[in-house]
Backbone as CSV, one residue per row, in Angstrom:
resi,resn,N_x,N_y,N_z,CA_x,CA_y,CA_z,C_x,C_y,C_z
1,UNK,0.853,-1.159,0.000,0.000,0.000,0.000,0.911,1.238,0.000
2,UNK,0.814,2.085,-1.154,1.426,3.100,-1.392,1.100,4.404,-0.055
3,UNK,-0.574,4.687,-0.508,-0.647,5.494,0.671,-2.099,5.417,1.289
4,UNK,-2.345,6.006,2.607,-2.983,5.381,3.430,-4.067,6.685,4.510
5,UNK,-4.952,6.463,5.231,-5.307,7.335,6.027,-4.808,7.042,7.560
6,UNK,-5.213,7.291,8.187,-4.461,7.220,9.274,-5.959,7.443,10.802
7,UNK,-6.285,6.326,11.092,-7.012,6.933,12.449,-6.113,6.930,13.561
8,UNK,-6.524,7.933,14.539,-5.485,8.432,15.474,-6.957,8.418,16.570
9,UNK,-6.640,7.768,17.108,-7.923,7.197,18.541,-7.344,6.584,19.440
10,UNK,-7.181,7.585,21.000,-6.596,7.520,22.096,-5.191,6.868,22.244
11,UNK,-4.990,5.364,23.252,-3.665,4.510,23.087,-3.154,4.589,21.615
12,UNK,-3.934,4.519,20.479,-3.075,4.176,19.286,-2.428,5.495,18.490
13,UNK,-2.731,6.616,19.236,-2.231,7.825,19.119,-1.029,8.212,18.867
14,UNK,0.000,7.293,19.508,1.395,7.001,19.541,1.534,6.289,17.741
15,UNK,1.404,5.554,17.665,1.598,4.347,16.441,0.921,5.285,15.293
16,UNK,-0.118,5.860,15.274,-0.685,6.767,14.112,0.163,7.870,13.864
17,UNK,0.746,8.474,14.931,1.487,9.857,14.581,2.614,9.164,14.301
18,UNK,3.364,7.991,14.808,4.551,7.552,14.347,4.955,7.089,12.382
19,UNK,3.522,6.975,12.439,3.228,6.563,10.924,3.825,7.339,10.422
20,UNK,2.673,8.392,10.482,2.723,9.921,9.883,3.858,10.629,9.814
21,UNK,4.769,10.147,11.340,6.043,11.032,10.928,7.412,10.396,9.409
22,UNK,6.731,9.064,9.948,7.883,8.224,9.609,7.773,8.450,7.764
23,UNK,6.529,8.320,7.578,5.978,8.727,5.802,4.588,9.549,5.808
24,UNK,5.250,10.996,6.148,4.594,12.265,5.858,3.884,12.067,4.075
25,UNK,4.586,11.513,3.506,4.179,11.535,1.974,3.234,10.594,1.646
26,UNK,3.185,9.550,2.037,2.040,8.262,1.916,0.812,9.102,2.796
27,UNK,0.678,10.026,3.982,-0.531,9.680,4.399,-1.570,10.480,3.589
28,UNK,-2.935,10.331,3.449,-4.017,10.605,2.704,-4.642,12.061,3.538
29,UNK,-4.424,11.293,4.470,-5.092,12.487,5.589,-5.699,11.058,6.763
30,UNK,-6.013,12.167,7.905,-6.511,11.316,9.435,-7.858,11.636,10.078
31,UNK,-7.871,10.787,10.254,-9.661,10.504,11.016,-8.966,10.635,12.579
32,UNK,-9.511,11.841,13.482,-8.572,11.925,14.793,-10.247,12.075,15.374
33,UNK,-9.865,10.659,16.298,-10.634,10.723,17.411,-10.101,10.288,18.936
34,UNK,-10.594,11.113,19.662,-9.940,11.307,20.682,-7.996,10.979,20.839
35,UNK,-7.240,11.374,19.362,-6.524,10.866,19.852,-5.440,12.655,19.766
36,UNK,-5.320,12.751,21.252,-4.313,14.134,21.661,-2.836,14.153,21.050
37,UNK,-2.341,14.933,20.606,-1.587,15.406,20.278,-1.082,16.854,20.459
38,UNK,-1.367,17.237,21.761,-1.059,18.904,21.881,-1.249,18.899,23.463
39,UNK,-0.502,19.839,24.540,-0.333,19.752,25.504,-1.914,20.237,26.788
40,UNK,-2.263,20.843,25.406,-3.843,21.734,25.622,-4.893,20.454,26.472
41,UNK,-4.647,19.109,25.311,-5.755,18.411,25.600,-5.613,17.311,27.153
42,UNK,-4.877,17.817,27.577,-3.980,17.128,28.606,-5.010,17.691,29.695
43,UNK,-4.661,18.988,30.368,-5.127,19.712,31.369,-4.434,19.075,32.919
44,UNK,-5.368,19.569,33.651,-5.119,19.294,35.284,-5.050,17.959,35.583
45,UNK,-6.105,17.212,35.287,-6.725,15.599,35.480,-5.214,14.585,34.653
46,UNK,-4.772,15.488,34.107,-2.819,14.716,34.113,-2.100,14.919,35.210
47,UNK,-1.824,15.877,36.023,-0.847,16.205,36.521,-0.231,15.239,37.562
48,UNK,-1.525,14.038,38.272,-0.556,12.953,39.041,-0.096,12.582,38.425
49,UNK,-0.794,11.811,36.788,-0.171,11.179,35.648,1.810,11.772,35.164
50,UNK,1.745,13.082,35.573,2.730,13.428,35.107,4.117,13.801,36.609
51,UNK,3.108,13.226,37.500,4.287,13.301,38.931,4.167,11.773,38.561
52,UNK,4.144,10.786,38.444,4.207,9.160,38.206,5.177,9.475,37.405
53,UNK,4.981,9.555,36.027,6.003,9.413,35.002,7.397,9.985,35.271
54,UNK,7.210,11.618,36.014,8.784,12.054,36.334,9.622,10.954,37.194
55,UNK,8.817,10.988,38.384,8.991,9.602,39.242,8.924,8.596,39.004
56,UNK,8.551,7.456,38.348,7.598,6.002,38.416,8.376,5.433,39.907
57,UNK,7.781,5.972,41.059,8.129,5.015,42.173,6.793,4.310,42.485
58,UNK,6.845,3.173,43.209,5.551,2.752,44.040,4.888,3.969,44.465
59,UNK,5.461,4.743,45.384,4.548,6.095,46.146,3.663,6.460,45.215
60,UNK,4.423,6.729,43.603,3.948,7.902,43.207,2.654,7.099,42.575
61,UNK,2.823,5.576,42.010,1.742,4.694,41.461,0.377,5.170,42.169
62,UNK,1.006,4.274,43.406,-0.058,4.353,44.764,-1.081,5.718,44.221
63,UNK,-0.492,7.006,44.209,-1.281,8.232,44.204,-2.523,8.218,42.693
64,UNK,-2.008,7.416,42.111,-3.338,7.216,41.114,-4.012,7.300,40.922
65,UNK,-5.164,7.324,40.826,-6.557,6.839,40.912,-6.569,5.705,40.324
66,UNK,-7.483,4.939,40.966,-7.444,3.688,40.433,-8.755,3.052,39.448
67,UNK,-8.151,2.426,38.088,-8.863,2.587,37.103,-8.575,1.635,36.389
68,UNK,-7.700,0.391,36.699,-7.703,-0.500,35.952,-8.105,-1.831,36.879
69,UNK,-9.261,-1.863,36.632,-10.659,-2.679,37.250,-12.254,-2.842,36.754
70,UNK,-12.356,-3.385,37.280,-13.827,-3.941,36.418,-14.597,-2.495,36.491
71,UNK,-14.672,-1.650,37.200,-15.125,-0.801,37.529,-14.675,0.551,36.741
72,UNK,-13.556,0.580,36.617,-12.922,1.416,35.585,-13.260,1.450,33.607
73,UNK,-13.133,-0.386,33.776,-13.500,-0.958,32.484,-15.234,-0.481,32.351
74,UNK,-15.453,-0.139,32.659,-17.299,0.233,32.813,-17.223,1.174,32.734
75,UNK,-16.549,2.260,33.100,-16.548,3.533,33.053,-16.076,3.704,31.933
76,UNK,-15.457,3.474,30.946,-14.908,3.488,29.655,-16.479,3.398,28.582
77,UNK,-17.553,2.776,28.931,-18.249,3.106,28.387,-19.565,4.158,28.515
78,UNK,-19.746,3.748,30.400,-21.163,4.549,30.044,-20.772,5.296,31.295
79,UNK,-18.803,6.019,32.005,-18.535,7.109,32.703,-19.062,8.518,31.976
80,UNK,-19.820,9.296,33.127,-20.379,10.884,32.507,-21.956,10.584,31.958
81,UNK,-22.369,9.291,31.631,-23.669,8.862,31.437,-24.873,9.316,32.515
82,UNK,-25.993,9.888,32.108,-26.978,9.881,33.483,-27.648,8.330,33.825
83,UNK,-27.644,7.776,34.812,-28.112,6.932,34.913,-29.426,6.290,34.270
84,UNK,-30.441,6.849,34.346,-31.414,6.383,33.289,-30.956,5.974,32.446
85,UNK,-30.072,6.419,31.846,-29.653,5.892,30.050,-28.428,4.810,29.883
86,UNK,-27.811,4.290,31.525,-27.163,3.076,31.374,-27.871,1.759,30.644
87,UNK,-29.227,1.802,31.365,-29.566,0.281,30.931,-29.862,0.426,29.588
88,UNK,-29.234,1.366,28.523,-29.728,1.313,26.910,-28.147,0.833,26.652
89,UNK,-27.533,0.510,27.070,-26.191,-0.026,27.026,-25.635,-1.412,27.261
90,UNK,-25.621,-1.978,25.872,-25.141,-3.229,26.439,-24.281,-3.632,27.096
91,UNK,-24.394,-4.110,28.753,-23.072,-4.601,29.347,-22.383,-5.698,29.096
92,UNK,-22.553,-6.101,28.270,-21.485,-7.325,27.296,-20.427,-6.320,26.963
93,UNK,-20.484,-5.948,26.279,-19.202,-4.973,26.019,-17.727,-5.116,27.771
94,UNK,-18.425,-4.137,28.563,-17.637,-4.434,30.130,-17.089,-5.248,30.221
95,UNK,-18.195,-6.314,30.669,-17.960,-7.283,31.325,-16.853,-8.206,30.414
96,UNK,-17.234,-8.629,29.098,-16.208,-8.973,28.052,-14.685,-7.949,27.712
97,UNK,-14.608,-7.366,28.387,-13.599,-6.557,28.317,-12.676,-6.982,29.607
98,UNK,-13.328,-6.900,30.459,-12.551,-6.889,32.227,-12.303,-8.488,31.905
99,UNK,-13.046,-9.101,31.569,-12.955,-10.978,31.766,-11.550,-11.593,30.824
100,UNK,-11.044,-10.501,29.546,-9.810,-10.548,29.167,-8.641,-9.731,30.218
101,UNK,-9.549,-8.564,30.280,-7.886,-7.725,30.751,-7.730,-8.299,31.967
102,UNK,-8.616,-9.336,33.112,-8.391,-9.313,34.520,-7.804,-10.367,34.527
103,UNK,-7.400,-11.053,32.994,-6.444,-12.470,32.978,-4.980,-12.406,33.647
104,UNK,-4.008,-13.000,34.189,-2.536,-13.160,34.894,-1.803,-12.419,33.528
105,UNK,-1.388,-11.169,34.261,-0.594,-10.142,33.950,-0.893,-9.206,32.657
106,UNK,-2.174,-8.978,32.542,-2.387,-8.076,31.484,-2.905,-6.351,31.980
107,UNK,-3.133,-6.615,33.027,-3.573,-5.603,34.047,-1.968,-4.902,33.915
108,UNK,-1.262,-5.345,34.638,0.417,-4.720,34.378,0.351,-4.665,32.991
109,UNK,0.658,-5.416,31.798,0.538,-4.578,30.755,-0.063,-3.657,30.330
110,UNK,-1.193,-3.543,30.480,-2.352,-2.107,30.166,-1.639,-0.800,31.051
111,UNK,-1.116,-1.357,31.811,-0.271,-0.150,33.185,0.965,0.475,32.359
112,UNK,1.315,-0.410,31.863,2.751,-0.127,30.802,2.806,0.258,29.832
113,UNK,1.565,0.375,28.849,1.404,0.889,27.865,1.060,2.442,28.299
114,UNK,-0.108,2.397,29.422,-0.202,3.836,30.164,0.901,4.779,29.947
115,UNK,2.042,3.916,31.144,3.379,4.745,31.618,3.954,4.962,30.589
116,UNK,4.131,4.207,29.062,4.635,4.579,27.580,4.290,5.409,26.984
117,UNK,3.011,6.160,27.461,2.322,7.631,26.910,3.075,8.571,27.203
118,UNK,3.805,8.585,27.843,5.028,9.260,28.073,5.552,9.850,27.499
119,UNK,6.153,8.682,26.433,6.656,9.311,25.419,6.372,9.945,24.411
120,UNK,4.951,9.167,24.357,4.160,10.148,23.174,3.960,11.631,23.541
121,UNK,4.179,11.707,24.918,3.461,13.086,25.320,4.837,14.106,24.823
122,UNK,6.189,13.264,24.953,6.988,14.264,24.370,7.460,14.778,23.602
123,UNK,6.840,13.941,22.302,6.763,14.404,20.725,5.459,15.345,20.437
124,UNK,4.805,15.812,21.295,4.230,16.851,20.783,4.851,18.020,20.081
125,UNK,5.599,18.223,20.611,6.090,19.247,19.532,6.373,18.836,17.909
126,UNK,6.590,17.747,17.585,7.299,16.998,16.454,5.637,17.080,16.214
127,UNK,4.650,16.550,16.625,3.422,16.474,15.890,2.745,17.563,15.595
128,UNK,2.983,18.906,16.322,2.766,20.298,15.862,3.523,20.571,14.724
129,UNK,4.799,20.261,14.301,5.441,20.800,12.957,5.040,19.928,11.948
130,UNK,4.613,19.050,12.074,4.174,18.022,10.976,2.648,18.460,10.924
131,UNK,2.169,18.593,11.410,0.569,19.374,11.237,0.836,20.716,10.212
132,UNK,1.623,21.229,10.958,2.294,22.721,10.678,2.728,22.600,8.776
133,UNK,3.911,21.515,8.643,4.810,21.222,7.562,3.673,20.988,6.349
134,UNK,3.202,19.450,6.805,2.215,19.053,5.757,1.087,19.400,5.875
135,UNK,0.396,19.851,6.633,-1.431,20.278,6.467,-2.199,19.029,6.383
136,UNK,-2.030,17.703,6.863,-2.435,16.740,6.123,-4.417,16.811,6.087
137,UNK,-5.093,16.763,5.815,-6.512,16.571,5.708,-6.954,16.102,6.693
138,UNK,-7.770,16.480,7.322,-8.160,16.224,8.906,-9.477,15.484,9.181
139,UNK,-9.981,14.759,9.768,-11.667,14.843,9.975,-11.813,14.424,11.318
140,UNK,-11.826,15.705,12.166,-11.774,15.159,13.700,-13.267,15.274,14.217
141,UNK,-13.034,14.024,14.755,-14.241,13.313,15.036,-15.290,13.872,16.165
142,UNK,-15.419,15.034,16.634,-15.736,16.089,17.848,-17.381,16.007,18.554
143,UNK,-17.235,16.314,19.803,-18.770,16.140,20.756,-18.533,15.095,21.387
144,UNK,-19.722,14.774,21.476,-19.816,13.645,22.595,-20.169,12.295,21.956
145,UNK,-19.097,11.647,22.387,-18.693,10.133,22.223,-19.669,9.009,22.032
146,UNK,-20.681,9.511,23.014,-22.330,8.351,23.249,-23.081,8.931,22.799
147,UNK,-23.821,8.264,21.854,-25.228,8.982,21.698,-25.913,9.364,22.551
148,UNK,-26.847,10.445,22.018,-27.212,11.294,23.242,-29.064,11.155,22.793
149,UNK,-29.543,10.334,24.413,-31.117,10.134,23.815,-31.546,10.738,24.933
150,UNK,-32.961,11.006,23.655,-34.078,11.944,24.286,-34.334,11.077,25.580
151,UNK,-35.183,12.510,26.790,-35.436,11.842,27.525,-37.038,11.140,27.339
C-alpha cells in the first residue's frame, strides 16, 4: 500500500502519529478521534499522571486513581452517562472486556502501555510541525462520544 489514512484514537495515538512522521508523503489524511496530540488536551486531570512518570516510584503509582478494574472498564463506556440511560447499554461490552484484561498479567501490561504515553506526550512538539509542515486533511471526530437520547 502506497498510501494510506491514518485513524489516530486515544492509546493508538502514539503508532498513528509515528506513521505519519515516519511517511509524511504516503498519508491521505486522518480521522482523529480522541486521539491528543497537543499539551492543551492534557489539562489538570494529568498532573498525578505526570508526577508518576517524572517519578515512576511505588509512592507515586499508589497516588493514582485507580482505574484499571472492572469498575474502571465500565466507566470506559457509560462514565459521565446519566443513569437512566445506562440500561440502553449493552453490558457485554464491560464485562467482556474486564474478563480478558483481569487475565494473569495483562492488568500490568495495560499499566505499561499507560506509563509509555510518556513518550508520546513528548513528541508533541514533532506532531505540531508536521501538522504545521504538511497540512495533512483532517476529519476530527468532535462532541460527545455516546449517543445522546431523548429523555
Amino acid at each position: 500500500m502506497d498510501q494510506f489514512f491514518l485513524y489516530v484514537h486515544d492509546f493508538g495515538s502514539p503508532v498513528a502519529y509515528a506513521l505519519a512522521l515516519k511517511y509524511p508523503e504516503r498519508v491521505l489524511g486522518l480521522i482523529i478521534q480522541n486521539g491528543n496530540a497537543h499539551e492543551e488536551g492534557l489539562g489538570s486531570a494529568w498532573d498525578l499522571v505526570r508526577s508518576y512518570w517524572a517519578e515512576p516510584t511505588p509512592e507515586n503509582r499508589a497516588k493514582l486513581p485507580e482505574w484499571l478494574n472492572f469498575e474502571g472498564v465500565k466507566h470506559t463506556y457509560v462514565g459521565g452517562i446519566p443513569d437512566r440511560l445506562v440500561p440502553f447499554f449493552a453490558p457485554e461490552g464491560w464485562h467482556l472486556d474486564w474478563e480478558r484484561m483481569s487475565q494473569p498479567g495483562r492488568v500490568e501490561i495495560q499499566f505499561r502501555i499507560f506509563s509509555d504515553y510518556a513518550s508520546h506526550v513528548d513528541r508533541f512538539p514533532e506532531f505540531a510541525a508536521y501538522h504545521r509542515d504538511h497540512q495533512p486533511p483532517a476529519l476530527p471526530a468532535l462532541g460527545a462520544a455516546r449517543p445522546v437520547l431523548p429523555d
